[in-house]
KOLNU-239030 format. One record per residue: residue number from 1; x, y, z of N, C-alpha, C in turn; chain; residue in three letters. Coordinates in steps of 0.001 Angstrom, whole numbers, plus 500000, padded with zeros to 6 digits. Layout:
KOLNU-239030
  num      nx      ny      nz     cax     cay     caz      cx      cy      cz  chaine  residu
  NUM       X       Y       Z       X       Y       Z       X       Y       Z       A     ALA
...
This chain:
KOLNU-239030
  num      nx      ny      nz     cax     cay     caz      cx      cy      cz  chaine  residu
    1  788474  779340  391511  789190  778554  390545  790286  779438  389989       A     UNK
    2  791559  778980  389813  792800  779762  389570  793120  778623  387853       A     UNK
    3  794072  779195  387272  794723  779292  386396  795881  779958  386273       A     UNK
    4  797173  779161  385949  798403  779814  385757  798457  780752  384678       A     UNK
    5  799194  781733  384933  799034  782800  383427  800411  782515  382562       A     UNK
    6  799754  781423  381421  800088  781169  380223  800663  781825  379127       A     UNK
    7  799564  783128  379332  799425  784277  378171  800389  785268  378584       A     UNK
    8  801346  785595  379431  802085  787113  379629  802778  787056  378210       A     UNK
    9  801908  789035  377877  802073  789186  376821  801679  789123  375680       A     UNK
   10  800653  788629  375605  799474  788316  374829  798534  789517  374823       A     UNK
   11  798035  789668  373721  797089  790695  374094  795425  789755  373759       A     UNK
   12  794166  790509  373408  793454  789879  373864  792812  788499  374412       A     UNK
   13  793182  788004  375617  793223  786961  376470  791646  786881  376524       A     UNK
   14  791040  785438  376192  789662  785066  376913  789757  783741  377364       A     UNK
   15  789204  784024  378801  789368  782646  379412  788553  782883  380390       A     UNK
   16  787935  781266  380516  786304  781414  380841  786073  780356  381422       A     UNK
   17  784491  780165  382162  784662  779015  382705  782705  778878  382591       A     UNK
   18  782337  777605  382300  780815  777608  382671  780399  775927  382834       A     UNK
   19  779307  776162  383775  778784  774946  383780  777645  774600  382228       A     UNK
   20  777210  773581  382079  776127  772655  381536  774806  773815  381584       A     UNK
   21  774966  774679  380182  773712  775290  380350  774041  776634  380654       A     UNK
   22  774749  776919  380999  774934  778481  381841  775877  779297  381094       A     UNK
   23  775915  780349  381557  776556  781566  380598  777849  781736  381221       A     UNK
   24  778899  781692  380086  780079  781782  380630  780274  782705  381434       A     UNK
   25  781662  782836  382605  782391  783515  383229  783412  784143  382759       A     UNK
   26  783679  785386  383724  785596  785528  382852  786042  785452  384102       A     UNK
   27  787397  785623  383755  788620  784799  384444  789351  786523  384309       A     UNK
   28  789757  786899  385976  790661  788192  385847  792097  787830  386611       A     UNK
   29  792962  788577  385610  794207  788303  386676  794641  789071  387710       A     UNK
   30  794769  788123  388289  795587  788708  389789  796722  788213  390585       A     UNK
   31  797821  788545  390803  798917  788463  391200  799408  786981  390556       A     UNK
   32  799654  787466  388858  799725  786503  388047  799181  785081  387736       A     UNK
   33  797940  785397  388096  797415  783914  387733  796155  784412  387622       A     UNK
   34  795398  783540  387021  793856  784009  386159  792662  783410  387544       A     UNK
   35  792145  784367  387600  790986  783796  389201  789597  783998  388619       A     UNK
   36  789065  783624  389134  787204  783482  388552  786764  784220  390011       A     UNK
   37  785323  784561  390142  784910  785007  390874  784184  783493  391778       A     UNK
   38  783741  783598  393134  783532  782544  393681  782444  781578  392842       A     UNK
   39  783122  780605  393139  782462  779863  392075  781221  778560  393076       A     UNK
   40  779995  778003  392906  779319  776899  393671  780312  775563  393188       A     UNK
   41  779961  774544  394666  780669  773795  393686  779766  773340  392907       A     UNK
   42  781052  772047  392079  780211  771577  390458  781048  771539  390054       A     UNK
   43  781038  770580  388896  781621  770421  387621  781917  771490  386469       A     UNK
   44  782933  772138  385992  782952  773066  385548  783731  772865  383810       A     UNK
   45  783289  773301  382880  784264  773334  381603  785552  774516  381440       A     UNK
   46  786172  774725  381781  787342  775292  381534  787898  776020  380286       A     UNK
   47  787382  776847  379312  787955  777140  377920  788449  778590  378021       A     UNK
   48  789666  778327  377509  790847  779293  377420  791503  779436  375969       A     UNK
   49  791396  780474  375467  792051  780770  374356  792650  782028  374254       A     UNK
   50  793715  782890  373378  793650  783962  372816  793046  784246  371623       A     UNK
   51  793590  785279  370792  793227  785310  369424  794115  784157  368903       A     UNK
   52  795070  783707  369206  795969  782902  368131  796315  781437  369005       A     UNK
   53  796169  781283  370103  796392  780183  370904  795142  779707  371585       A     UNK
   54  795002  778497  371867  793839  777669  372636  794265  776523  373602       A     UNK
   55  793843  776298  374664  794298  775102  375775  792922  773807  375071       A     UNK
   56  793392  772502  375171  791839  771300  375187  791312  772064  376131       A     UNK
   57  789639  771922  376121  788967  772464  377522  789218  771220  378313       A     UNK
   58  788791  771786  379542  788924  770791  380418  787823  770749  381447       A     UNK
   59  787710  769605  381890  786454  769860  383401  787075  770360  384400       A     UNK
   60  786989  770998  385181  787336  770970  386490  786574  770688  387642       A     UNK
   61  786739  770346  388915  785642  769886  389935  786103  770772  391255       A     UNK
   62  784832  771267  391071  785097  772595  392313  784688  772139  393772       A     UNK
   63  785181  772344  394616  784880  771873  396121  784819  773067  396741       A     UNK
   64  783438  772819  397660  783798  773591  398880  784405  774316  399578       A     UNK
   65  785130  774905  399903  786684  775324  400818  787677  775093  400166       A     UNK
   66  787766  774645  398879  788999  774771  398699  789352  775278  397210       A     UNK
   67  790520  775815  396981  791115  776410  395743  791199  775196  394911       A     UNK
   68  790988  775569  393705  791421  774876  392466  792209  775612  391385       A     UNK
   69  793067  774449  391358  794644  775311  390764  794357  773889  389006       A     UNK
   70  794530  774653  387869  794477  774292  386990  795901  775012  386375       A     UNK
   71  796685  774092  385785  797432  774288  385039  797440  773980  383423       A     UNK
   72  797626  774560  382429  797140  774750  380989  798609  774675  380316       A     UNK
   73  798757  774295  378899  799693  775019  378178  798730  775145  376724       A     UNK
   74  798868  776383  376123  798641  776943  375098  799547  776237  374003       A     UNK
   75  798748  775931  372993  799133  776246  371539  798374  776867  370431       A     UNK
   76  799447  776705  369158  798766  777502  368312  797213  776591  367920       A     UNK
   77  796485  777912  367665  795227  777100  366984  794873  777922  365755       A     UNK
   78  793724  777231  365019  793120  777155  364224  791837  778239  363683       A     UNK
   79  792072  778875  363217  790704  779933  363228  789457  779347  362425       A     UNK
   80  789100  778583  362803  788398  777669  361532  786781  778241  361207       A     UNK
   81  786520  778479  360088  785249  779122  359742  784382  778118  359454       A     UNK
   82  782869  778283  360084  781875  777520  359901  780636  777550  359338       A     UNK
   83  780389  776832  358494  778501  777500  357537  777860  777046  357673       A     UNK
   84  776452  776994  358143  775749  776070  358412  774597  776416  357076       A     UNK
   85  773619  775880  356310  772832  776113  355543  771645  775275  355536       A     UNK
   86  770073  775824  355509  769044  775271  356067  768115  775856  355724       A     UNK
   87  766677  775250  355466  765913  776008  354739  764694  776188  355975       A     UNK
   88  764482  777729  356545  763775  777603  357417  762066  777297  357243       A     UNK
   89  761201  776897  357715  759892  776707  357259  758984  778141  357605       A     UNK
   90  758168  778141  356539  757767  778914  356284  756669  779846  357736       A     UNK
   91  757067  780862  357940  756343  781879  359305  757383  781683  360310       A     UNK
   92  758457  781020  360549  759363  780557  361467  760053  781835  361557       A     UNK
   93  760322  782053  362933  761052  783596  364286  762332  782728  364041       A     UNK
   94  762868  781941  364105  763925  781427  364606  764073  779867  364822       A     UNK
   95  765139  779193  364483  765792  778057  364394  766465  777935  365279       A     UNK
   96  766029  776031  366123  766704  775747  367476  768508  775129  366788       A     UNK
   97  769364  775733  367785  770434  775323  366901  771156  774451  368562       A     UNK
   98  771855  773533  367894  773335  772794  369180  773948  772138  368020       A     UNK
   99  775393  772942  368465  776721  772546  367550  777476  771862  368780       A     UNK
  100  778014  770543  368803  779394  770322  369696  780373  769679  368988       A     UNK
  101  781467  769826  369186  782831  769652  368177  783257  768800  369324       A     UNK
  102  783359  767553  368857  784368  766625  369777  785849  766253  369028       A     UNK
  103  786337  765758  370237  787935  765029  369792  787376  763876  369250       A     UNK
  104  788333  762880  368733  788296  761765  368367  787730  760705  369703       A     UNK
  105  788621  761323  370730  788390  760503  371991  787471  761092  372739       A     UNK
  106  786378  761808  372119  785025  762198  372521  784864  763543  373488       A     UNK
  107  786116  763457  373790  786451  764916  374851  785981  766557  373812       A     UNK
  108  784331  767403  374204  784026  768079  374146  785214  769599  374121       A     UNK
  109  785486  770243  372329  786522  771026  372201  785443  772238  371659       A     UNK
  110  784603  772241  371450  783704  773277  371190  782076  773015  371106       A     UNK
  111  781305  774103  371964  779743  773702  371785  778988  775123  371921       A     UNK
  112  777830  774693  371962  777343  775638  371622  775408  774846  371450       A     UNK
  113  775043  774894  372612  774059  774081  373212  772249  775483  373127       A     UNK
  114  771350  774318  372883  769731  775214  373175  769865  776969  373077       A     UNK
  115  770207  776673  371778  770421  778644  370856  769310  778347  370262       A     UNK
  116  768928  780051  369841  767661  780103  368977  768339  781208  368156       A     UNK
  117  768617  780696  366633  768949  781640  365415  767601  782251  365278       A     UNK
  118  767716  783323  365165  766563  784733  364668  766991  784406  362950       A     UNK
  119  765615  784728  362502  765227  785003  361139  764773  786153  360668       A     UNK
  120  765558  786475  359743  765251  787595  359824  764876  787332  358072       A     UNK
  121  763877  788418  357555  763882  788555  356631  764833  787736  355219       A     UNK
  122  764739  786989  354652  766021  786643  353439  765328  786489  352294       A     UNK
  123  766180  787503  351027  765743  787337  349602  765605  786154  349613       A     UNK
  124  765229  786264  348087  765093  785307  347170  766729  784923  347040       A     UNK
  125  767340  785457  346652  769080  785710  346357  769368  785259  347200       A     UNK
  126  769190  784998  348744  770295  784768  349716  770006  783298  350185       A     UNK
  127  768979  782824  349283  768778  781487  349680  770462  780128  349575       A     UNK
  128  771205  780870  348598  772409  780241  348748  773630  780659  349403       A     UNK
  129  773316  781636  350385  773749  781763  351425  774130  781188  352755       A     UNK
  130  774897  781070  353668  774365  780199  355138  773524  781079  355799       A     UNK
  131  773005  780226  356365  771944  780982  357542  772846  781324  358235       A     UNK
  132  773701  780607  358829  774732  781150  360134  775946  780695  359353       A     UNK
  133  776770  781512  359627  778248  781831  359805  779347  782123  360914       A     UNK
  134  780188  781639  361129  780856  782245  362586  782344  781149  362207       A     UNK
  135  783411  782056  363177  784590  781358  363611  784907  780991  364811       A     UNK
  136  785742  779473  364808  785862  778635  365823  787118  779131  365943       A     UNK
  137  788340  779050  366996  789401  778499  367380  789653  777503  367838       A     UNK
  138  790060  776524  367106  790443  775240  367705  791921  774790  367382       A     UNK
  139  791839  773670  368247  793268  772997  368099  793470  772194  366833       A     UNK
  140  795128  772561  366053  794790  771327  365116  794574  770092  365166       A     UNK
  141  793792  769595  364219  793303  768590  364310  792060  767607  363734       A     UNK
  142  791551  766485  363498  790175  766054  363154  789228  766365  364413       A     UNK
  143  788189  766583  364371  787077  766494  365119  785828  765674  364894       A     UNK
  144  785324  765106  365232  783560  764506  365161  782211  766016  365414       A     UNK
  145  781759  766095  364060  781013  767167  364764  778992  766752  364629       A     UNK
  146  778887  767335  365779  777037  767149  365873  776518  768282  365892       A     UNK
  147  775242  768421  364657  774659  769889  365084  773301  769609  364334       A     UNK
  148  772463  770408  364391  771196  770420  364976  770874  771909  364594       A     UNK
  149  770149  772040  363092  769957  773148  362880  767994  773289  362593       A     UNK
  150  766948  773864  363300  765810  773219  362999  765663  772041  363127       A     UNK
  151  764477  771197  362012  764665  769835  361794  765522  768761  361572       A     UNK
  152  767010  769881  360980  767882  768904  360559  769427  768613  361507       A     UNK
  153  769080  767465  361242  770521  767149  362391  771699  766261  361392       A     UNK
  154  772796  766570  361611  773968  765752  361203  774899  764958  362501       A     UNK
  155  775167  764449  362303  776139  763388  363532  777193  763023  363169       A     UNK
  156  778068  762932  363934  779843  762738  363977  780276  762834  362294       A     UNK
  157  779936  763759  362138  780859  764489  360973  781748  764766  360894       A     UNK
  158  783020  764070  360570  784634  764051  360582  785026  765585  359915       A     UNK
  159  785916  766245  360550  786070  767298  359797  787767  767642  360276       A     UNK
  160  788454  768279  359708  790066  768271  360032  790295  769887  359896       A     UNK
  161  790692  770158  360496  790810  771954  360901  791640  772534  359883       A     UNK
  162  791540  773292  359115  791932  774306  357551  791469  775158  357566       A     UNK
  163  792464  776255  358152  791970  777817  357808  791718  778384  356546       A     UNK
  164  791789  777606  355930  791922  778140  354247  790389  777644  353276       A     UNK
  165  789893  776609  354140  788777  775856  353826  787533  775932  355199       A     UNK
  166  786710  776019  354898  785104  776297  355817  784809  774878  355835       A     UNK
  167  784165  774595  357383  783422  773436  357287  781917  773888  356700       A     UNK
  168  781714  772762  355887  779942  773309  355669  779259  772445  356120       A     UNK
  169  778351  772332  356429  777054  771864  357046  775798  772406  356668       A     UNK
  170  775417  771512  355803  774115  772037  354445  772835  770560  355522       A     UNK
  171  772423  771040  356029  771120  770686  356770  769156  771002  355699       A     UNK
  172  769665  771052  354268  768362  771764  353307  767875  770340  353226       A     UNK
């Protein structure tokens, strides 16, 4: 699987590729264009970003014998920070987590599928804390988001991308 190189000039470039379940790939360049290592075929998700730019992911469909040429254009994105907050039950190692960030038109822009958050120790004090924290890059924009923290699940949660503002997601 190939990719045109978008990024000349860019410095840290990640661009990746994985199926349903599986651990991403990287993508190295070679004679200007971004190549994956041989890939089975299958259906593949496509996500490409820098630190400051992101492509929509995309599927791609890999064949047999033959090259797949994906063409991308980058824009700016969104560094968007995320909190999730949840009260774990009591003797619990760890919380089953799946976050996926859709478009409006349902097209999958971020996920994050069958994770297990570790627990670790938390005061008394850090109970108003998030359990998890982390940053997205995304495109601007609204999203529908689903996630699944322990017992608690939220569904198509409208949320509009603001670096200046955290999505929260209080699952207590």
């Amino acid at each position: 699987m190939t990719a045109s190189h978008p990024t000349a000039g860019r410095s840290s470039t990640r661009l990746g590729f994985a199926t349903e379940g599986s651990a991403a790939e990287s993508l190295d360049l070679v004679d200007g264009a971004w190549r994956s290592p041989p890939a089975p075929p299958g259906t593949y998700v496509l996500i490409i970003h820098t630190r400051d730019d992101a492509a929509p992911c995309r599927e791609v469909l890999v064949e047999e014998g033959r090259d797949t040429d994906v063409h991308v254009n980058l824009q700016p994105g969104v560094n968007q920070e995320l909190r999730f907050f949840a009260t774990p039950p009591a003797g619990a190692s760890g919380l089953a987590f799946d976050l996926v960030v859709r478009t409006p038109a349902g097209e999958v822009a971020w996920d994050t599928r069958h994770e297990t958050i570790p627990l670790l120790d938390r005061s008394v004090e850090a109970v108003d804390e998030p359990l998890l924290a982390f940053t997205a890059l995304l495109l601007p924009g609204t999203y529908l988001v689903d996630v699944t923290l322990g017992e608690g699940t939220l569904a198509a949660v409208a949320q509009t991308t603001d670096a200046s503002m955290p999505w929260v997601f209080d699952l207590r």
